[in-house]
Structure formats: structure tokens, C-alpha cells
N, C-alpha and C positions, 0 to 999 in steps of 0.2 A: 188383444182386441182394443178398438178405439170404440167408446160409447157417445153417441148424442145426443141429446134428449131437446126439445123444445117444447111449451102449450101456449094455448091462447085461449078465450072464454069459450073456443066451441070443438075444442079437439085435444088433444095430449100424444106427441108424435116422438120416437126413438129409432136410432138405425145403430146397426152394429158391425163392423167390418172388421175378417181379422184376412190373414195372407195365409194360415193352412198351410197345406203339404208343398203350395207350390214353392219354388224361387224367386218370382216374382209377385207383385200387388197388381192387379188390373184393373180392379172396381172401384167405382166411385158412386156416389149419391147424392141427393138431393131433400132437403128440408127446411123449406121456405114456408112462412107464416104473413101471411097477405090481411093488413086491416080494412075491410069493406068497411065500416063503419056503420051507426044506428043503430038499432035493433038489431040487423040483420047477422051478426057475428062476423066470425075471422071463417079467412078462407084460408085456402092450404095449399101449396104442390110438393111433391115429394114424385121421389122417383129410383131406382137403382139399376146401374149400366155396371155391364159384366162384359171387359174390353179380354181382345186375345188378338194374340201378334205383335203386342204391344200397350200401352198404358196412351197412348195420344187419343185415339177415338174417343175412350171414355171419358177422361178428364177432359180434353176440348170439349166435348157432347155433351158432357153436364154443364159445361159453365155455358153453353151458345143457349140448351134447353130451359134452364134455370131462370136468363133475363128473357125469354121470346113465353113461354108458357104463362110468367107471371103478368103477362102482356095480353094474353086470348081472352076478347072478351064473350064468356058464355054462359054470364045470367041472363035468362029468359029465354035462352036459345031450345030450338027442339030438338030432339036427338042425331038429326041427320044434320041440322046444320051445326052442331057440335062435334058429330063426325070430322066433315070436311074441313073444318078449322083447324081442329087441330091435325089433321092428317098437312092440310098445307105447313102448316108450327113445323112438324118433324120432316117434310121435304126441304122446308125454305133454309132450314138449321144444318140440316147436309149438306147441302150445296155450301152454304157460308166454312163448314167444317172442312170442307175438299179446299178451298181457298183459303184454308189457316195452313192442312198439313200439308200440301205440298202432291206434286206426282209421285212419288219415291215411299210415302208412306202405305203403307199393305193393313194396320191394325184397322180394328172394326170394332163395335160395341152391340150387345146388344141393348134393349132401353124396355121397362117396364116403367109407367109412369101413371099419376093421378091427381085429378085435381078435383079440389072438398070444398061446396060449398052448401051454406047453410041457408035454410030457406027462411024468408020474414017471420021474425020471432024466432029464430034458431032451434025449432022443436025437431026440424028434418034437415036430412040432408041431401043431395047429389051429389054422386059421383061419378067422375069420366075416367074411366082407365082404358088407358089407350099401351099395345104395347108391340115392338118389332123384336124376334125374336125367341129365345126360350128362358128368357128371365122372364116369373112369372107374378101375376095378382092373386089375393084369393080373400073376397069379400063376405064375411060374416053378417049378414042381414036378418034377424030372427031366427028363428029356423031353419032360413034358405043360404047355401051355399054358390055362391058366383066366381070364378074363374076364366082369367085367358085360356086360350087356346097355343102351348107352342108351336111357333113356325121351326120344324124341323124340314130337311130335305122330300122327303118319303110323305110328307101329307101329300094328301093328291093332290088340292088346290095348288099345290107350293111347285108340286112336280111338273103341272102343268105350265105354269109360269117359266119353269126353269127349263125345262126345253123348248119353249116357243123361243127361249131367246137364243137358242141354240146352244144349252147347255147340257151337261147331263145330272144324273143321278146314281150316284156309284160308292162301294166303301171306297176307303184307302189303299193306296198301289202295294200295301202289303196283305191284304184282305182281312177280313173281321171289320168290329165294328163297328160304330153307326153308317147310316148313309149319307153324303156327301154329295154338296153342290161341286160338279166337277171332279168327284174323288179326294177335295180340298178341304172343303168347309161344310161344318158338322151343324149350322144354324144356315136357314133360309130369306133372312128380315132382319137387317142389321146397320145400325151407321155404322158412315167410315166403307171399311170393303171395296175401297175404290178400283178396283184391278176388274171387277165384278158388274160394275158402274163406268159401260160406255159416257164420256160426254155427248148430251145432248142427249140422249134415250129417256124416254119416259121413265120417271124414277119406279112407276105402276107395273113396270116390263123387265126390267135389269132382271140379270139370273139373282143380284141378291135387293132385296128389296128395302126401302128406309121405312117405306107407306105403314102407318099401324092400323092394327083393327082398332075400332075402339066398342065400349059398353060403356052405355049410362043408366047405372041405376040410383033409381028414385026410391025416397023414402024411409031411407035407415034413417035410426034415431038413436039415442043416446045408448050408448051399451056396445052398440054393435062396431065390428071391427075392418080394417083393411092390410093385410100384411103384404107389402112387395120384397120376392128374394130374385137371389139367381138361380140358375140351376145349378150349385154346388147343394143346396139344401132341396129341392126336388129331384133329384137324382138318385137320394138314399129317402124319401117321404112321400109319402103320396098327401094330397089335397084333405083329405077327409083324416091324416093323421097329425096336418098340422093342423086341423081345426080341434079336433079331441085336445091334443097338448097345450094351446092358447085357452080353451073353456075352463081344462082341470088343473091350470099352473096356478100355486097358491097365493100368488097377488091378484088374482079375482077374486079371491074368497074373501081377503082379510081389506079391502079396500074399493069403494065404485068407481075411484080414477085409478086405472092401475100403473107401474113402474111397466111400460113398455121397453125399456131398457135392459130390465132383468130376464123379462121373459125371449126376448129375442138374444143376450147373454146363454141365456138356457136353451134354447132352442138351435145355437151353433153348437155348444159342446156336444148335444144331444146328435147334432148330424159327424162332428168329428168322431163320437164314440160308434156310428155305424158307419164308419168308413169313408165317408166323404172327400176326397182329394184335392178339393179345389179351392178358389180362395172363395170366400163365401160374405155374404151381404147381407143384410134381412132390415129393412122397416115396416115399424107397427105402428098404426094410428086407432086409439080408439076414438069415438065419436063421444061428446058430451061436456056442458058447461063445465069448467074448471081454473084454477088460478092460471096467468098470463106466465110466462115463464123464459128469459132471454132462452137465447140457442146455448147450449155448455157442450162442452169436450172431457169426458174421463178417459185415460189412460191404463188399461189392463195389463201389466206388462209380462207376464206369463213367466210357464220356469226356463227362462233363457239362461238360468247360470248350469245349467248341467246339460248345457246345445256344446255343439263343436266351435271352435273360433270362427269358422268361416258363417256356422247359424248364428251366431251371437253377432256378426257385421250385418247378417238380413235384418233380425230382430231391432238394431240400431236404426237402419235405413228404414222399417218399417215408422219406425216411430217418427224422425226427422221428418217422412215425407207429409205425415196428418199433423205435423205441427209442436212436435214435443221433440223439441231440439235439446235442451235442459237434460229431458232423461238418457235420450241418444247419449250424449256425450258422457252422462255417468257410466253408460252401460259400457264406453268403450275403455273408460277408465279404470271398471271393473268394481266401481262401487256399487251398494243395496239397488237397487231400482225400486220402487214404492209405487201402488197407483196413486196416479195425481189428474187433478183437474183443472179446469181454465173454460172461463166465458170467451163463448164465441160470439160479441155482441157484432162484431163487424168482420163477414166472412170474404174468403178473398172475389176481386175484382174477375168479372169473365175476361178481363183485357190479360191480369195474372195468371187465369188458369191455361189461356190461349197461350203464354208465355212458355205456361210450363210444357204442355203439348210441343208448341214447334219446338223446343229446346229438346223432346225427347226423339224429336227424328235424327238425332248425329247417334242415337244408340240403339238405331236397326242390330247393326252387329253382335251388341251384347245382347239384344234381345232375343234374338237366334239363336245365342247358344243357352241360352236361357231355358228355352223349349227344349232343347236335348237335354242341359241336365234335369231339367225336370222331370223326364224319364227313367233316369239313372237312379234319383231320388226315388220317384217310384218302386221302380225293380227292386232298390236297397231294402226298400219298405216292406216289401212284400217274401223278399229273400227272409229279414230279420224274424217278422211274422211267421215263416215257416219252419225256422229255428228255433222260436218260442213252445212253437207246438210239437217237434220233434226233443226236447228238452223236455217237457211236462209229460210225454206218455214214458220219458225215460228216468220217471223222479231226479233229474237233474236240476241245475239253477242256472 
């Protein structure tokens, strides 16, 4: 896992990415601390994009989202015209995204996002979360729990959309399931997706959609929380059991600013220990005056020394890719690997991450077979598992 943590006087923000069962990383994120200045505190955007077909969507999507969001001006705005703003942000950011990757690119992202600010005297807050997709928000406000809505194929609204544009809604050309846009694609609201995305079609009509919903709620205050994941960690959790797990994790107990880092540390292992497959993301923001704190990067580096050679080259390239090139190269040399850490006082340019993006469309091809073994992986996964339990009722080892 890679950890990050940031705060500023009006919030305390962590995200935690690890790569899980798959072969490949596709996730990226966002954790930007914006100085309003005066009284009024620090504002915030933060956000998590869960890319498939490839790593370009989300990495280009984050770096385009990242400088256009911290740009949306919506203090004093009202709810709808906060809407529209940023719904235009995540149309205008597609379009610029389609003219990084190219025609040839097929990868997509989807995008949970929010943006925190604090109202004069920093006693409350507003929040926008806006999100396309089934990476999801889920805002602790008192007592009240708030939530996006995933755009899956099969909502009706989404259904409706998807064959006005003369699409369908279908599993997989092998059957089972979820349902699918076109029998393809398992998310309805997604950047990137360009195959899905006539030029010139209202981006409001495409069978797959950029447009997000958004919600702004008013009024949280210090205590209260916002965690955005992917659907690798609601897939095995429901809404209401990651809020039990974030209330009863015991850096609430033992401190009023807590280690968001830890708890969303715990909150992965907890989704890999019930099965979760995917590569998984999670940030937590609590709300509340606290010490100012650069952006930092720790370094998890897990039991890669009893993986196979070929998992010990993922484990490598995992780490190289978030910036821990140092340990990479221990790891290939076969020395300790130790967690380590590093300020991220100045994180990379959107010109860099667009870099990295078009740099990633000459590896469609490994990327394709990527999706196949990741299946192979699976099936092995699931084979060994049933070995495990075929060995246990036969007091075997």
C-alpha cells in the first residue's frame, strides 16, 4: 500500500491505494489543500478514479480534474448553480482528456469527487460531491448518513439513457453477471470511454456518460466525516458497515484529530480479508481545526518476499510507479524492503501526468493481456482456496 496523508486548519485528509489481486494498478487520486485565506479556513478537493482498460483515463483524469476543480469558483454559489459548474468541470475535462489520449485509446475511469469548504469562522462546512460512475462518497453528518447513487447499467434512469442512444443493456457474450452497457461495460458514467462517446453528441446522451450527479450538503461540523472509495471496497461493504467500522476504529477513541491513514489502512485489509479482488482506493477526510501538515507519501511494502519472481516484478513496478523508485530497486535486488516515507511538498505537473497517460497508449497490448491474466489469477485464486478447504476437512496441511 502507498499512504498519504495531508491537513490544513480545517480538515485532516488521507488516501490509501494498494493494487490487490489484480495485475495491474488503475487507480488514482486526488488530495489537494486549497488556502482561502482569513478567517474563513482551507478548502479542499480530493477525489478517487477507478480506471479499467487501462491506467490513461484515470491518471490523465486526475491530473486534468485536480487543476480545473481547484479552479470552480463555488463560495456563495446555490445548490443548482453548483451543480452546473461543476458538471460543466467534468464535461470540459473529458473533452480536453479525448484530445490527450488519442482515438486508439478504449480506457475509461470512473470519478468520485468533492470539494470542502468551510463557512466564515470555519465552524461549518459545505460539501459538493459530485460523482460519474460506481466509485462511491459516503458522508457522515451527525447522525445522518449521505451517499452517491452508482451508475450501474440496469438503473432505470441509466437504462433509459443507454438505449435512447441506441444502445443496449445486456450481461456478457458469456452470460452471468452484472449488466452491461452493450454487453461490454459494467459502469454507466465514466471518463475516458471514448468508443461509447460519438464526437459531437451531447455528452448528457452518450450511451456512457461523463455528466455527474452531484449533492451539497450543508452544515457538517467538526467530527463529521467524508470517505470516497472505489467499488473494490463496496463490493464486499455495504454504506452503513463502513460507517460502523470508521465510528468504532480505535483512533476515534484515543484522539479528536484522527490518523485517517490508519483507518483506511484497516479498512483495505478488512475488504481483502472478505474477498475483494480488485485494486482498491479509499480517502478519508475528517472535518475540524487542526495542525497544517505538507502532503507526505509512506511506503507499505508488504510480504513480497514469499510472492513468485514474476509477483515480486509487480510489487517493484508498483512501487516505482507512486514514486518509490529507491525501494523498487532494493526489491529487485532482493534486499530487506522496510516502510519508508517522503514529503510530497511538490506533486507532479498535469503536463507530467498527461505525459504519463499518452506514454501509456503504446501499451494497449500488454494491457489486454493483462485483463486475461487477471482472470487466470483469479481462477488460481479460487482453485487454491478450494484446496485449502478440501485439505482442512481431510486434517491435511
Amino acid at each position: 500500500m502507498v499512504v498519504e496523508r495531508c491537513s490544513s486548519s480545517s480538515w485532516s485528509a488521507a488516501a490509501v491505494t494498494m493494487q490487490g489481486w489484480r495485475r495491474t494498478h488503475e487507480d488514482a487520486h486526488i488530495l489537494c489543500h486549497l488556502e482561502s485565506g482569513g478567517s474563513q479556513g482551507s478548502s479542499g478537493v480530493f477525489a478517487v478514479l477507478d480506471g479499467h482498460g487501462g491506467s490513461s483515463a484515470a491518471s490523465g483524469g486526475a491530473a486534468l480534474l485536480e487543476e480545473a476543480l481547484k479552479q470552480v469558483p463555488l463560495t456563495g454559489k446555490t445548490p443548482s448553480e453548483a451543480s452546473r459548474l461543476l458538471q460543466e468541470t467534468f464535461v470540459d475535462c473529458d473533452a480536453r482528456l479525448r484530445s490527450h489520449l488519442g482515438t486508439e485509446d478504449r480506457s475509461g475511469s470512473t470519478v468520485v469527487a468533492c470539494i470542502i469548504n468551510p463557512s466564515a469562522g470555519g465552524n461549518e462546512y459545505t460539501v459538493q460531491l459530485a460523482h460519474a460512475g460506481d466509485s462511491r462518497g459516503v458522508l457522515s453528518r451527525g447522525s445522518r448518513l449521505y451517499s452517491s447513487k452508482d451508475h450501474k447499467p440496469n438503473r432505470e434512469d441509466e437504462t433509459r439513457r443507454i438505449e435512447a442512444a441506441g444502445g443496449c443493456v445486456s450481461q456478457g457474450p458469456l452470460g452471468g453477471g452484472p449488466m452491461r452497457v452493450d454487453g461490454a461495460l459494467a459502469v454507466s458514467r465514466a471518463m475516458g470511454d471514448f468508443h461509447f462517446k460519438p464526437p459531437g453528441m451531447d455528452p448528457s446522451k452518450c450511451k456512457v456518460s461523463v455528466v455527474p450527479e452531484v449533492q451539497t450538503i450543508e452544515g457538517c461540523s467538526a467530527g463529521d466525516w467524508i470517505l470516497l472509495a472505489c467499488d473494490g471496497i463496496f463490493d464486499v461493504m455495504e454504506n452503513e458497515e463502513v460507517r460502523d467500522f470508521v465510528e468504532e476504529h480505535p483512533s476515534r477513541a484515543s484522539s479528536q484529530v484522527v490518523d485517517g491513514g490508519q483507518i483506511c489502512i484497516d479498512l483495505l485489509k478488512l475488504c481483502l480479508d472478505k474477498g475483494s479482488k480488485d485494486n482498491c482506493t479509499a480517502c478519508f477526510v475528517q472535518f475540524g481545526e487542526g495542525p497544517t501538515r505538507s502532503k507526505s507519501a509512506e511506503l507499505l511494502p508488504g510480504p513480497w518476499r514469499g510472492a513468485s519472481p514474476e509477483v515480486q516484478g509487480k510489487y517493484a513496478e508498483f512501487f516505482r510507479d507512486h514514486g518509490f523508485e529507491a525501494e523498487a530497486t532494493e526489491l529487485a535486488s532482493g534486499r530487506r524492503v522496510s516502510g519508508s516515507s517522503k514529503t510530497k511538498a511538490n506533486p507532479p505537473s498535469p503536463e507530467t501526468s498527461n505525459a504519463t497517460a499518452r506514454n501509456s497508449l503504446s501499451s494497449i497490448t500488454r494491457v489486454l493481456q493483462a485483463v486475461r491474466s487477471t482472470r487466470a489469477i483469479q481462477s488460481a485464486w479460487r482453485s487454491r482456496k478450494s484446496s485449502d478447504k478440501e485439505a482442512a476437512a481431510s486434517g491435511t496441511e
